[in-house]
C-alpha positions in Angstrom: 167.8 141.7 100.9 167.0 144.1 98.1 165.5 143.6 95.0 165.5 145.2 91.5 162.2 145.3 89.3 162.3 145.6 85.8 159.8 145.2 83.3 158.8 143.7 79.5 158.0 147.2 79.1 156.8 150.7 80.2 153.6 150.5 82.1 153.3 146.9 82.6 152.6 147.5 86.2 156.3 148.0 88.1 155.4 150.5 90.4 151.9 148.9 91.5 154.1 145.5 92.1 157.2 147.2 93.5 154.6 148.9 96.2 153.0 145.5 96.4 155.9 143.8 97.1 156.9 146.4 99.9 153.3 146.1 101.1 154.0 142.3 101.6 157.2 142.6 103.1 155.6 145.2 105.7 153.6 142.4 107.0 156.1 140.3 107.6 157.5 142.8 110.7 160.2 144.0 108.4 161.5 147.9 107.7 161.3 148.4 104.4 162.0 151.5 101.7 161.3 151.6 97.9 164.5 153.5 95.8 163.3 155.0 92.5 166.9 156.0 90.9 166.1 157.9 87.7 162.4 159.0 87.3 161.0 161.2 84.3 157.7 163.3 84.5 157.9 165.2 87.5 154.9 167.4 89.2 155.4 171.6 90.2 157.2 170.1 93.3 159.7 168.3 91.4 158.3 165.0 92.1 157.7 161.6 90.6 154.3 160.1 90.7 156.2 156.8 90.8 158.5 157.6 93.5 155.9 159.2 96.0 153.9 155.9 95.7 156.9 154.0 96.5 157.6 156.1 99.5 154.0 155.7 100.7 154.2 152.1 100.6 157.5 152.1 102.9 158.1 151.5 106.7 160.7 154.0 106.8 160.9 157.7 105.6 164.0 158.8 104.0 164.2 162.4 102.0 162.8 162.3 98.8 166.0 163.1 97.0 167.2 159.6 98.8 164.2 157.8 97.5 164.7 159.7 94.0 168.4 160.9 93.3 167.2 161.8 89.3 164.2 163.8 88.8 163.9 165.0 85.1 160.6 167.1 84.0 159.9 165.5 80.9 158.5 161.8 80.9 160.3 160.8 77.9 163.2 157.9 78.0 166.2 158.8 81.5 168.6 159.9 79.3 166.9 161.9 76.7 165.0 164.0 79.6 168.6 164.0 81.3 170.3 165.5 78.4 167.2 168.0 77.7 168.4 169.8 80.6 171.9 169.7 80.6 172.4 166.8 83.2 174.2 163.2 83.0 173.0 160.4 84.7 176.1 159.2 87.3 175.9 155.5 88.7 178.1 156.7 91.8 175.7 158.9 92.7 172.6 156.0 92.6 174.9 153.8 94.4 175.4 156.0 97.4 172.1 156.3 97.8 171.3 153.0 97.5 173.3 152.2 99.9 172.5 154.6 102.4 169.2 153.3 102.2 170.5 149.3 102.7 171.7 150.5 106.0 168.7 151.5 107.1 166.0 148.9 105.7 165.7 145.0 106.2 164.2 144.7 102.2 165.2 147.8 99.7 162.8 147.5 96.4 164.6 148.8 93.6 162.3 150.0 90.5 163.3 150.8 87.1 162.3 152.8 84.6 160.6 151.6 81.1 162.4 147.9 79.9 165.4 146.7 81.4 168.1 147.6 78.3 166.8 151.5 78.7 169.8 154.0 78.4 170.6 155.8 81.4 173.4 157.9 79.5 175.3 157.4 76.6 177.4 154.5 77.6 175.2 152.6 80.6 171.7 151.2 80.7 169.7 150.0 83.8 171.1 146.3 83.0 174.1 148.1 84.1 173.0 149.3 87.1 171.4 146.2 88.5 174.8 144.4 87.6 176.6 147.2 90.2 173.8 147.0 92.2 174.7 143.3 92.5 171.0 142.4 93.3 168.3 139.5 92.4 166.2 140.6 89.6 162.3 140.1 89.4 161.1 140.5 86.3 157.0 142.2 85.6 155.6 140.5 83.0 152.7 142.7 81.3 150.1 140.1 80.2 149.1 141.3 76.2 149.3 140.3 72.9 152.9 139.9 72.6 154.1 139.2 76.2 156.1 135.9 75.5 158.4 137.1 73.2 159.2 140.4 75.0 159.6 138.2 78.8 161.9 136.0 76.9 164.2 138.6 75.3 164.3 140.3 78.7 165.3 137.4 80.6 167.8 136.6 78.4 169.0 140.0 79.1 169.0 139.6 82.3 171.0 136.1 82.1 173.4 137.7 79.7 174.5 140.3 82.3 174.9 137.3 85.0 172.1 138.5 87.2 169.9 136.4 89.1 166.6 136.2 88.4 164.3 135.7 91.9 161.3 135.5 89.9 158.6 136.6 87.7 155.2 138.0 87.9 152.1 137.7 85.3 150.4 140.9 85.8 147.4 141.0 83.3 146.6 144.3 81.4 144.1 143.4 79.1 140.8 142.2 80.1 139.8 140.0 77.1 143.5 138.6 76.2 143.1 135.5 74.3 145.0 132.4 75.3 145.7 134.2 79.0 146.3 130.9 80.7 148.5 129.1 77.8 150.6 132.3 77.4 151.0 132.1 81.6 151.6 128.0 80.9 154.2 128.6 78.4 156.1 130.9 80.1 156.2 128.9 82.7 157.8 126.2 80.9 160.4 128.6 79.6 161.4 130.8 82.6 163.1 128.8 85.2 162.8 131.4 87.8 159.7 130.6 90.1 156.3 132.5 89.0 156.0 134.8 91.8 152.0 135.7 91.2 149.4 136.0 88.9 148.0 139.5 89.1 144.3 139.6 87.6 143.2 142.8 85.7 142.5 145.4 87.9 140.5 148.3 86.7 141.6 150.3 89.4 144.9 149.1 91.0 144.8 148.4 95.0 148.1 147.7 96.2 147.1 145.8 99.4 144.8 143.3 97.0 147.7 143.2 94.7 150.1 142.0 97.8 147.9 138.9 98.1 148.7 137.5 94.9 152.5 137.2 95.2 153.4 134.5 97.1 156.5 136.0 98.6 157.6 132.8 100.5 159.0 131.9 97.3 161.5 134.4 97.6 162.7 132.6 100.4 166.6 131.1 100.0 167.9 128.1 102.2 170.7 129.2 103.9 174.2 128.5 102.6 176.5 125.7 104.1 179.0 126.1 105.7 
């Protein structure tokens, strides 16, 4: 099974949760490999922070370049570092690599970049990668002043491009967020997709305490009759 993470925003927490989730799945016996497609800000190696934590949280080892098919150097929105040096994004080339990497791991954890509707050229957007990707969404829910309205919008996105939606996950960002609970409560009540986890602020992020807040049991489908 794969999975693609998206979020209500940039740095709401996908990477900590997407190397949370592969920490989880780890434990359960299973091979598993996180796929970063497009990545912007790069080190002197041409590498993605985002991507090497992804690696590090995975079973298996592929080449970086599998991991990370688009490297850009400037950490500015995929397409707009894409087009600063000379290069358009291709889906082909994502898929490929995507699916080299299903052939090799029991769970593939798919992550984003920014909100789900970001551009990744001038006529597709990661909504329509996940739709050729063809694979359950989970959707990151940064917990702030504004999160309801920005969860909702996306997960209408996501409904609008007839993509499932395996679940959500409240992952809090600010400390002193008034109304934390009630905000949780009434997405709840408005998100039919099962509420994964409730991440607490971390001032510094551990991935392996972060894994023992998703209850990934819930990710679990009854098989199909026959």
């Amino acid at each position: 099974m794969s999975y693609f993470i998206t979020g209500t925003d940039t740095g709401v927490g996908k990477t900590l949760l997407s190397c949370a989730l592969l920490h989880g799945f780890a434990a359960q016996g299973k091979q598993v490999t996180g796929f970063k497609p497009v990545a912007a800000g790069c080190d002197e190696h041409d590498h993605n922070e985002d991507a090497l934590a992804l690696r590090a949280a995975s079973t298996l080892q592929p080449g970086y370049g599998q991991v990370n098919p688009y490297c850009f150097p400037r950490a500015v929105a995929p397409h707009l570092a894409a087009r600063h040096v000379g290069v358009c994004i291709e889906l082909q080339r994502i898929l490929t690599s995507y699916h080299e990497l299903a052939g090799q791991a029991d769970e593939v954890v798919v992550e984003g970049a920014g909100g789900f509707l970001v551009p990744l050229n001038e006529d597709l957007t990661f909504a329509d990668m996940a739709r050729e990707l063809n694979i359950p969404v989970i959707l990151v829910v940064g917990m702030r002043l504004g999160c309801i309205n920005h969860a909702l919008l996306t997960m209408a996105a996501i409904e609008a491009h007839q993509l499932e939606c395996a679940g959500w996950i409240a992952n809090v960002l600010d400390e002193t967020m008034p109304a934390l609970q009630e905000n949780i409560d009434a997405l709840r009540e408005r998100i039919t997709a099962p509420l994964l986890g409730i991440v607490p602020y971390q001032a510094s992020p551990d991935v392996k305490r972060t894994a023992q807040y998703l209850d990934l049991k819930l990710l679990e489908r009854e098989p199909a009759n026959e």
